[in-house]
N, C-alpha and C positions, 0 to 999 in steps of 0.2 A: 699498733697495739689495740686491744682490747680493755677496755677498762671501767671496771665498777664504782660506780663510786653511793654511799650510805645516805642520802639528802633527808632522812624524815626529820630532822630537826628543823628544820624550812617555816614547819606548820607553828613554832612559837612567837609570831607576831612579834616585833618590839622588842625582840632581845637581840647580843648581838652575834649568837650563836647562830640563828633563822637568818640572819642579813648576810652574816658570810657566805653561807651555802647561800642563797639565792644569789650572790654577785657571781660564787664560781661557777654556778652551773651559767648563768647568761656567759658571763666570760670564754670559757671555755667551748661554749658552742659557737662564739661567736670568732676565737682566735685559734681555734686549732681544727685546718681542715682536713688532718693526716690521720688521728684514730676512730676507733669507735666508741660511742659511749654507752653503758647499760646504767642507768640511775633505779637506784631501790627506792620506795617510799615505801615505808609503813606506817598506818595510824590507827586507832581504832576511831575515832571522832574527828578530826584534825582534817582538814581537807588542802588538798597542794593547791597552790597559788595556781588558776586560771594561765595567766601567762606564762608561766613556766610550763606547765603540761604541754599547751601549745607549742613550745617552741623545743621542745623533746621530737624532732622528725627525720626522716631522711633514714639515713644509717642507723641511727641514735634508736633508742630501746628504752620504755619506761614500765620498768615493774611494780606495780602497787598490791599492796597487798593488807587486809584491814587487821593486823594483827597489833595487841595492845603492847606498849612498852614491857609492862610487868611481864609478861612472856616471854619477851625478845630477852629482858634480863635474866627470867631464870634458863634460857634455854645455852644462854650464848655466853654470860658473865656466872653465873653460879656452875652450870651443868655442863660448857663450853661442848655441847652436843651439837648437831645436827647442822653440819656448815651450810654457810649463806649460798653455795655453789648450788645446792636445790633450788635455788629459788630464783638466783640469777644467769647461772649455766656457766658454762666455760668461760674464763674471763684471763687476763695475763697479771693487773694487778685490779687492787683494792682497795680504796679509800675509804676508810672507816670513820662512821660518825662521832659524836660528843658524846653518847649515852652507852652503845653495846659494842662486843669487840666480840666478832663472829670466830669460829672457827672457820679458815677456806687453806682450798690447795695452791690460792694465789697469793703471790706475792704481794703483799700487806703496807698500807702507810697509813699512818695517823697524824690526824692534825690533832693537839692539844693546845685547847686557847689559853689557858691556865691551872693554876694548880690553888684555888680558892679555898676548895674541901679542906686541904692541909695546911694552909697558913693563917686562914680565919673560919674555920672550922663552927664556929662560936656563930656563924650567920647565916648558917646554912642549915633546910633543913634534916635531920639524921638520916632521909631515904637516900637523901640525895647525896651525902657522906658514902654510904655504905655502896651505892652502884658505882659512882666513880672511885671506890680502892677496888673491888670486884674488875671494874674493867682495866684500869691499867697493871693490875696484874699480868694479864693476857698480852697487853699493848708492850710491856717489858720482855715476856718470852718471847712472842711471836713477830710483832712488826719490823720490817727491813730497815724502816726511817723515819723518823719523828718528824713533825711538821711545825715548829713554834710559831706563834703569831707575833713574839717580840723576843731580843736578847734578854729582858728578863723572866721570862718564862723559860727560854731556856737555859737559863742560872737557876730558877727553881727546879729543874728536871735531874739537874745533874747533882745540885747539890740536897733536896729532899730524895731523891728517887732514883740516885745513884748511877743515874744513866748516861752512856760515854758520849761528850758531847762532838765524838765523829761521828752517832747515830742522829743527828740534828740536825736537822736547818732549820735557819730562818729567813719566815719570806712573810714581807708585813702584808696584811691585806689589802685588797682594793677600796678605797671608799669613793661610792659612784653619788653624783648627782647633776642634775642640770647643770650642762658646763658655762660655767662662769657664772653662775644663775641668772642666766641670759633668757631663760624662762620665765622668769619672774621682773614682773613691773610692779609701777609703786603703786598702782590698782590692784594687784594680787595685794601687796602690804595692809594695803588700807581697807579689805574687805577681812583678811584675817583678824587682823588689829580691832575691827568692828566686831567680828560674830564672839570674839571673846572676852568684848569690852574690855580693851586693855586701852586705857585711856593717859597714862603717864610714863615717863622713860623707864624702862624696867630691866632688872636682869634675868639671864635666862638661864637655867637649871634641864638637864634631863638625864633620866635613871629610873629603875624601879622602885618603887618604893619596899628597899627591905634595908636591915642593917647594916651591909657593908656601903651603900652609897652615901649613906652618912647625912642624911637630908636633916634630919631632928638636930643636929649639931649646926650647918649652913643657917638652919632655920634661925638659929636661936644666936645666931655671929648676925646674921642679917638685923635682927630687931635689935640687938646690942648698939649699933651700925649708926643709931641717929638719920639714918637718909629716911627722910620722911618725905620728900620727893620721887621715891623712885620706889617700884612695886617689884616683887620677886615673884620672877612668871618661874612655875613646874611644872613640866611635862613630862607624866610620868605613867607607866602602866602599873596594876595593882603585884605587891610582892610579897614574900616569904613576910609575916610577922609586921604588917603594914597595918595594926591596931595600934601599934606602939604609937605611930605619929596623929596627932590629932589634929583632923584637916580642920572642923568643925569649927574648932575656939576662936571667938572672937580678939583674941591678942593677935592671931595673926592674919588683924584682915587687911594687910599691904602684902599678902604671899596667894598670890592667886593659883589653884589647880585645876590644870586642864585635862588631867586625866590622859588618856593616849591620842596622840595627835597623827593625822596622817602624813606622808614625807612630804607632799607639796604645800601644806602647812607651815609646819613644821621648817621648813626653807625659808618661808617669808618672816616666821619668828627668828633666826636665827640671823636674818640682814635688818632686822627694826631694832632689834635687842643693842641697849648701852654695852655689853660684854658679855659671854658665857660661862659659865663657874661649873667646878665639875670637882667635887670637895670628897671623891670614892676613894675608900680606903686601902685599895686593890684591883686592880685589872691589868687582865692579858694583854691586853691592848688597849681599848679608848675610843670605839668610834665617833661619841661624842665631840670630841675637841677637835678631830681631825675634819667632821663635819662643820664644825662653827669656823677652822682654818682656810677652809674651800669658800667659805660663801662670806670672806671679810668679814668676820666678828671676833673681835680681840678676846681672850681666854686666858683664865686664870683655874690652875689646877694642882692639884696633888703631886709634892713634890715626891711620892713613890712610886716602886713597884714601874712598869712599861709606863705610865705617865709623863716621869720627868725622863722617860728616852725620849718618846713620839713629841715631847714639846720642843725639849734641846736649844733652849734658850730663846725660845718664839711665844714665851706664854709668862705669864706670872706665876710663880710656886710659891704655895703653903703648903705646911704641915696638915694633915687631914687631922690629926689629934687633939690639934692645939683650936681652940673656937678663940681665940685672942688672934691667934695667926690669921686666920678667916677674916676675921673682922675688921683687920687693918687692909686686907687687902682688897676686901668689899670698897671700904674707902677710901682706898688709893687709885682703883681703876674709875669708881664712878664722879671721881672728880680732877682726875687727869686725862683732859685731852689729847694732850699732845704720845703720854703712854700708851691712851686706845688707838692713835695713831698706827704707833711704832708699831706696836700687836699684831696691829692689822695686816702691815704689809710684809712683815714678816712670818704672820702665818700663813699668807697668800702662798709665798714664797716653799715654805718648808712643806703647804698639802701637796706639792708635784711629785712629790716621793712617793705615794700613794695610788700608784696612776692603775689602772684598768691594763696595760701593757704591760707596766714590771710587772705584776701579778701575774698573769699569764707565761711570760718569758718566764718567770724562776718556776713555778711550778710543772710546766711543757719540761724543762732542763733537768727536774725533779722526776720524773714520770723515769725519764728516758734514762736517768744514770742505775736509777733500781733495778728498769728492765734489762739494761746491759748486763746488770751483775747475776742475775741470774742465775740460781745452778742445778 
């Protein structure tokens, strides 16, 4: 087969729409050496990750082309003109991005990480409302098979969006890091721990900073919290409506902000850290928790939405609503050993689910039942 697949969402750093595409495009080059690949980029500023360019060779085909989102959207989700087939040629099917839902003469899949726009609607901003109902419009008439990233997303597809859940799968994604983080020594810990002066046991937080991560509620369960021994580390990139929280005020100077942290960072905070807390009021999925699972760090999270699937009794649940809920459970993980324990080797256990091969296997099985069906 031939197959296209949409990667410009690559270019958003730190989310974890850019992280999926970038595991599938390594994955896929790396575990399937029967098709061919054509990969789309478009961006007008945004430039593709070095390593991934690189490693687009061989058979493989990378189309770049400097064209802004707001075109791609009116051309493709308002005007549904001018199929992506110009641009990427003959292809057999097509894997369509997070953002635009092209017109082509191939046969079509979409992944959808979530359905945010329409369940918290209230956090999002209105641009970003109105492209995602514009594209899965299209993604309802035209696509062969829906891609979910958890069973609750696809509970949200069928029962917001009406759509038959024999047009669905689901196939969680990969979360890739230094195996075992057998990369990382207690010299990597301790020079990160230095350059961010993080000097007392602290807990560890990451997300964007906008309203559905629910950081100004964490924040204010944490100060409630009494732990005056222990500092709440956030790493976070800047988000939708991130004036609301005020990094600045001196009340909260046990809540340290590191602003966007790089992944080998980022590793070493995640194996130093007393536990990981992760207080979103919604998501597709979770990369966070599933990364603090892989590298031993006990995890407390939202007991909604794909959260309390991907934890499945490996994690602590609160209520993301409740700041009393928060609060007790700040206190319960950072003064029970024996629970960060338990946490721990249970969420060792539960990240194998996740692995860089099922990912591959269900989506290669995915590829090929589309193409069979054909007509």
């Amino acid at each position: 087969m031939k197959i296209a697949i949409d990667i410009s969402q690559i270019v958003y750093e730190g989310s974890g729409v850019a992280r999926y595409v970038k595991n599938m495009v390594e994955i896929l080059l790396r575990y399937d050496q029967k098709n061919e690949y054509v990969f789309f980029f478009s961006s007008l500023r945004g430039k593709l990750n070095r390593q991934i360019e690189t490693a687009i060779k061989n058979k493989h085909t990378l189309k770049k082309y400097l064209l802004p989102p707001i075109l791609l959207d009116l051309l493709w989700n308002r005007l549904h003109i001018f199929p992506i087939d110009h641009l990427i040629g003959k292809v057999d099917l097509i894997i369509t991005s997070d953002w635009t839902e092209p017109p082509s003469r191939a046969k079509k899949i979409t992944v959808i990480h979530d359905l945010v726009f329409l369940k918290f609607s209230e956090t999002l901003p209105q641009k970003i409302i109105d492209v995602q109902k514009r594209r899965l419009q299209w993604v309802k008439k035209e696509s062969a098979l829906i891609i979910a990233d958890s069973q609750s997303t696809k509970k949200d597809l069928t029962d917001l969006l009406n759509i038959s859940q024999e047009k669905i799968e689901v196939v969680y994604p990969a979360v890739i890091h230094p195996r075992g983080g057998s990369s990382l020594t207690s010299q990597n810990y301790q020079t990160v721990l230095k350059k961010y002066q993080l000097t007392k046991p602290f807990i560890l937080t990451v997300g964007k900073r906008e309203p559905r991560k629910n950081l100004k509620r964490l924040m204010s369960a944490f100060l409630r919290s009494g732990l005056h021994d222990v500092d709440l580390v956030v790493v976070s990139s800047k988000g939708w409506k991130e004036s609301e929280i005020d990094l600045d005020s001196s009340k909260y100077n046990a809540v340290k902000f590191l602003g966007f942290v790089p992944d080998h960072e980022l590793y070493s905070l995640y194996q130093s850290a007393l536990f990981f807390v992760f207080p979103s009021l919604y998501e597709g999925f979770g990369y966070p928790i599933v990364e603090a699972m892989q590298l031993g760090c006990p995890v407390a999270t939202s007991n909604t939405s794909s959260l309390r699937e991907i934890a499945q009794g490996n994690a602590l649940l609160f209520d993301p609503h409740n700041e009393d809920a928060i609060c007790q459970s700040l206190i319960k993980l950072s003064t029970d050993t024996s629970l960060r324990e338990e946490l721990k080797n249970k969420g060792l256990k539960r990240a194998s689910d996740f692995s860089k091969e099922k990912f591959a296997a269900q989506l290669l099985s995915i590829f090929e039942k589309v193409y069979e069906n054909r007509s």
